[in-house]
Structures are given as C-alpha cells and as structure tokens.
C-alpha positions in Angstrom: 25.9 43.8 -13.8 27.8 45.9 -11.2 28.1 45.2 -7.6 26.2 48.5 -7.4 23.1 47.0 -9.2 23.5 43.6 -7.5 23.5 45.6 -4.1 20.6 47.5 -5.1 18.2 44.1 -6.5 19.5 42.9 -3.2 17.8 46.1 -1.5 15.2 45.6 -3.0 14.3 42.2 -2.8 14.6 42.9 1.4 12.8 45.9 1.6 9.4 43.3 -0.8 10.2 40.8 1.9 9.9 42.9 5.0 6.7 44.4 3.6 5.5 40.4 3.1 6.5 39.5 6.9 4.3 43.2 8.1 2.1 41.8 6.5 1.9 38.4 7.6 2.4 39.6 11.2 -0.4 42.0 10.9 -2.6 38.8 10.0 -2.1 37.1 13.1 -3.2 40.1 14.7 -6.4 40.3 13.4 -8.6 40.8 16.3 -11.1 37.6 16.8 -12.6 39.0 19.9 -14.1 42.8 20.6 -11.6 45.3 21.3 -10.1 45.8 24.5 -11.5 49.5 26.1 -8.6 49.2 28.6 -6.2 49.7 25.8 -8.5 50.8 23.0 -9.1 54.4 25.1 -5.5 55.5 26.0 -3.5 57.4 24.1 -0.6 55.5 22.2 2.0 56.1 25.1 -0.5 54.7 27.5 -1.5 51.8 25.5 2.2 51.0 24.3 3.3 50.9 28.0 -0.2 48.7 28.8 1.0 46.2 26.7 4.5 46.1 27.2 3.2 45.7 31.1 0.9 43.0 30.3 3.6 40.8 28.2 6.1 41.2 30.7 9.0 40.3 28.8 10.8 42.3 25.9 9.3 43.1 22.7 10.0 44.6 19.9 8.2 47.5 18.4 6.8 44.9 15.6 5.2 42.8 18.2 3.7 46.0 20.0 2.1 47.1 17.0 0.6 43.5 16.4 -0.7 43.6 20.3 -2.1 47.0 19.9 -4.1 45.8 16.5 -5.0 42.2 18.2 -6.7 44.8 21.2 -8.2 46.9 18.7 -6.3 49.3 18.4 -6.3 49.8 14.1 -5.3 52.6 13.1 -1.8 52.6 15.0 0.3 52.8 12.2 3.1 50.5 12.7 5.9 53.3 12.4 3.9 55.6 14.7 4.7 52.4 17.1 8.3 52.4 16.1 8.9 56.2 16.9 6.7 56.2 19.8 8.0 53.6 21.5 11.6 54.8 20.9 10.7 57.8 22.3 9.2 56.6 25.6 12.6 54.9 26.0 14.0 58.3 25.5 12.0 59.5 28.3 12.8 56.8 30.7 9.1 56.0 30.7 10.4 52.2 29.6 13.3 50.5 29.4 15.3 48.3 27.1 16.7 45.4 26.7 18.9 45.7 23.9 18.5 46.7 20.3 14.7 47.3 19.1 13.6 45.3 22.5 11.5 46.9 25.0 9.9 46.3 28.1 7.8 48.0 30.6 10.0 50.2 33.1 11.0 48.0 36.4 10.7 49.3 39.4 
C-alpha cells in the first residue's frame, strides 16, 4: 500500500470514530426529565447563549449541542450548533476562549 492509501484508511478510521463519540455524547444527553421551556422556546442563538450563560465556563460547540438536546431541544442539528455558535462569536454576541471553546460574553 501507498502512504496515500494508508493516509486515507487512516481518514477513515477517524472520521467512523468521531461519528461513534457523537454518538456516544448524544446518549448522555438524553433528556430524563421534561424539557426546559426556558431554552426549549428561543431561537438557537438565544438558547446557545442560555446555555453557554448557565455553564459558566467554556464549552465547546459539542458540549452545547449535548446541553441543548439534555433541555430538549432535539432537532438542533449538531452542525447547525457548530456554525451557529461560530457565528455568534463572529458577532461579538460571545466570546472565546481559545480554539472551538466558547463562553457566554463578559461583561
């Protein structure tokens, strides 16, 4: 085999374990209790900067996206997260931390 096809297997083999640790991550988030109407009603920038203010600390889009589903909130698609989170930080709405780790905006 070629370093090419090694390289891709390797690709490969990543992308079949970050689908298995969304997926495991989305399982802890299975909501046990009823959903959260705070968080459940906003829009996604509303709820996105709800959470982030409720956890207080940095996290990452992932973790967001696991909050948002533990609240309720289930049909947030996890890249919908990704891009709208990103794009709150754009806008200054909140801030970050450091690479992929957000938090609400300080005042």
């Amino acid at each position: 085999m070629s370093i090419s096809h090694d390289l891709i297997a390797i690709r490969s083999d990543i992308a079949a374990t970050l689908t298995r640790i969304d997926t495991l991550i989305a399982g802890l988030s299975e909501r046990h209790d009823e959903p959260d109407p705070r968080v459940v009603d906003l829009d996604r920038t509303k709820a996105i900067e709800a959470v982030l203010a409720q956890h207080g600390g940095p996290m990452r889009p992932v973790e967001i996206w696991a909050e948002l589903r533990r609240l309720g909130r289930e049909n947030d698609p996890k890249m919908e997260v990704q891009v709208t989170t990103y794009d709150l930080w754009r806008r200054g709405r909140i801030s970050k931390d450091g690479r992929g780790q957000y938090r609400a905006r300080r005042a």
